[in-house]
N, C-alpha and C positions, 0 to 999 in steps of 0.2 A: 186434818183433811179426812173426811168419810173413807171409810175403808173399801165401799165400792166406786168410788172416785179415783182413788189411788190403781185399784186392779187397773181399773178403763184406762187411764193417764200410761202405766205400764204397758199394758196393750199397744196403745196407740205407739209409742217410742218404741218399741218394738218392729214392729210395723213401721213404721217408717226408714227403721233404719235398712230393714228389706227390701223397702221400696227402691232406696239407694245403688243398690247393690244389683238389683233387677234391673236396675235402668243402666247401670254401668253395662253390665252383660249386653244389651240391646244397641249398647253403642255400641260396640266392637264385635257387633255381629258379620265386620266386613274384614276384620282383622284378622291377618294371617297368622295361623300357630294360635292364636285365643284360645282362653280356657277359661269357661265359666267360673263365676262363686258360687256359695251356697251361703245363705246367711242359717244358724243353726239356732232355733229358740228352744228352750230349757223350763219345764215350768219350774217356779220357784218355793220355796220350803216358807212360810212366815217367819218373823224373825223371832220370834220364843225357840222355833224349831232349831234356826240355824246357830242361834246364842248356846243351844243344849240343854236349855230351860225345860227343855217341854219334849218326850219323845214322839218320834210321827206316828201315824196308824190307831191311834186312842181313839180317834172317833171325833172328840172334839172340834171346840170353834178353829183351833190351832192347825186341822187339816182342812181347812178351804184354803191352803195355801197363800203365796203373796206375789201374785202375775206369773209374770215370764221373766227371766235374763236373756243376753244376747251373750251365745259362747262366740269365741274365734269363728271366723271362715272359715268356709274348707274349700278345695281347689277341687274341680271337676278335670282329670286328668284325661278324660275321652280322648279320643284319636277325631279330629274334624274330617271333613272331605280331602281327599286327595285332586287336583284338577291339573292337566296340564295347561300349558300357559304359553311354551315356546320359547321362552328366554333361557338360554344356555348356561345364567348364573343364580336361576331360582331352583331352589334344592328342596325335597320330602322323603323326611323319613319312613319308608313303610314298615316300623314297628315301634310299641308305646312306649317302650321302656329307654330312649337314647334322646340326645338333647344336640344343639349345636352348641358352640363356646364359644361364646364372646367375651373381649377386653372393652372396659369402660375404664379408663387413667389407669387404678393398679388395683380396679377389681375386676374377677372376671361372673359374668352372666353366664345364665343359661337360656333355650330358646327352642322352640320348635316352629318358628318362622324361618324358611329359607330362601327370602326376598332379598337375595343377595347381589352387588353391582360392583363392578371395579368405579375406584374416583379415578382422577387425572392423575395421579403418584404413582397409580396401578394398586393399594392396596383393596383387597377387599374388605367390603362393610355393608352392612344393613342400612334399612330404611332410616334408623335416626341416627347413620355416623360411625356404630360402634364396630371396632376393628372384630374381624373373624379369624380367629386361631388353626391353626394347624395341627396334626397332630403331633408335632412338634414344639407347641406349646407357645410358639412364636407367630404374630401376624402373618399372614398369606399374602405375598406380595410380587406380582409380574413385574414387566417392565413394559411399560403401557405403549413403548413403541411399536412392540411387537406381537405377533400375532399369537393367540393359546386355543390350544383345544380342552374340554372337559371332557372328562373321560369317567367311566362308570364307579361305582361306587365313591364319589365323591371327592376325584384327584383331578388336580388342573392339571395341566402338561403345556411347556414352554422351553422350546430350544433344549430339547433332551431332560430339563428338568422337572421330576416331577412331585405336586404338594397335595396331603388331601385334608378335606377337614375334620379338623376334632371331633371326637363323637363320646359325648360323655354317658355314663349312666349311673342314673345316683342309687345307692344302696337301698334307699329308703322315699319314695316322693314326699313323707313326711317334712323330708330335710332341705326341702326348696318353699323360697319365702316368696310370695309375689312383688316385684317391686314397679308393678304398672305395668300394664299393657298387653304385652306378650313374654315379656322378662321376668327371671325368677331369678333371686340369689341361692346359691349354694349354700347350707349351716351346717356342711359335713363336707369330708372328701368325698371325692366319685371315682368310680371307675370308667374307664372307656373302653369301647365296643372292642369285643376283639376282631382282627381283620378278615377273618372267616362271615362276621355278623354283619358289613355295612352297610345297610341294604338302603342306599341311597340313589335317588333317580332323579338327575339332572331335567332341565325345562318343565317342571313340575314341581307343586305349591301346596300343602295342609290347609288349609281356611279354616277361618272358625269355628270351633265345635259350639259352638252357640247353635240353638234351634230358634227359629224369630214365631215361629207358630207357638212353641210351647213358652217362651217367655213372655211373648205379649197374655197368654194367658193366666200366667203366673202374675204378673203385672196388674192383670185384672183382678186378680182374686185378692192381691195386698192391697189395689188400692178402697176395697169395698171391705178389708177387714180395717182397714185405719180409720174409712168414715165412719163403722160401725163402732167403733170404740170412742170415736169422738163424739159422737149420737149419743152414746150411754156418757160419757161425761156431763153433755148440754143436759140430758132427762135427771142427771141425779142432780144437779145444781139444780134444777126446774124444782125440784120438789124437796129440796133444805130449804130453798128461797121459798115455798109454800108452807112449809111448818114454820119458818121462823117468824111468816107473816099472822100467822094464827096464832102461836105464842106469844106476841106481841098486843095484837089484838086483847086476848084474852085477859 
């Protein structure tokens, strides 16, 4: 393969895999707690360079480099809008650094969505199900007969008892893996808020930290770097297929 066929080819795959990722963000522009990716390109060493063959900076053919790679994501950990909403079981954290805890079977999430509902059992769970911990470590759970109040910094109150929610905070946001949506796995222990920090405010919701202005822009500008890279593919194929015809010829 021509070696500026291969850069463009790289480019392109590149780019697209942006495009991907941009377009996820754009979906979940309405998703509560959301938090953007970043896709991170890297330009890339030729491979004399990266074999050791050949050191970088000489000058040579060996420094036009060989495209881009695509490193890891990286999570945009921004704080989205706060809004109130009026539901007495949708929760916002007003600072960046605390998570909510959830249980999914016998692992437990993390979250900065607090679109939270009792089911009919009384326990409380989020929008896809997953049971919401206590700081207690244990599901939060009424008794759906009877009537609760919420009360400030993030404690139910029911017939004299009262429960609040977990509030974790992870040492590192290194240490949270995205596992879709608004959820993040834990890859470390965390700590949780101390009870002086909770600063939690009932009837009130995080939204998106997506920005739909700056991503449709972003959007725009990957999908006119993929065409451009697909352009320089169709032109260098246009013009081997021109010398080959003239070699041929000749």
């Amino acid at each position: 393969m021509p070696y500026g066929v291969y850069l463009s080819a790289a480019g392109a795959q590149a780019q697209s895999h942006r495009l991907q990722q941009v377009s996820n963000n754009l979906a979940n522009v309405e998703t509560p707690g959301f938090k953007p990716s970043e896709t991170i390109l890297q330009a890339r060493f030729s491979e004399l360079i990266e074999q050791g063959a050949v050191s970088p900076g000489l000058g040579g053919a060996d420094d036009i480099g060989g495209g881009v790679t695509i490193q890891a994501e990286q999570t945009q950990f921004k704080v989205g809008a706060i809004r109130t909403t009026g539901r007495e079981t949708d929760f916002a954290i007003h600072d960046k650094d605390s998570f909510f805890v959830l249980q999914r079977g016998d692992q437990q999430l993390l979250s900065r969505a607090g679109d939270f509902l009792f089911d009919n059992t009384g326990k409380l769970v989020n929008s896809g199900g997953d049971l919401v911990l206590g700081s207690d470590g244990n599901p939060i759970q009424i008794d759906p007969k009877k009537s609760f109040q919420v009360g400030p910094q993030g404690r139910i109150h029911q017939a004299g008892a009262s429960r609040e929610l977990m509030l974790a905070r992870p040492r590192n946001l290194g240490d949270l893996a995205n596992v879709g949506g608004n959820l993040f796995r834990p890859l470390a222990e965390f700590d949780l808020a101390p009870s002086n920090e909770r600063n939690v405010i009932a009837g009130s919701l995080e939204h998106s930290a997506v920005s739909p202005t700056g991503t449709m822009m972003e959007m725009i500008e990957t999908t006119r770097a993929f065409e451009a890279n697909v352009q320089m593919i169709k032109n260098q194929d246009s013009v081997m297929g021109s010398l080959i015809g003239r070699v041929l010829k000749s």
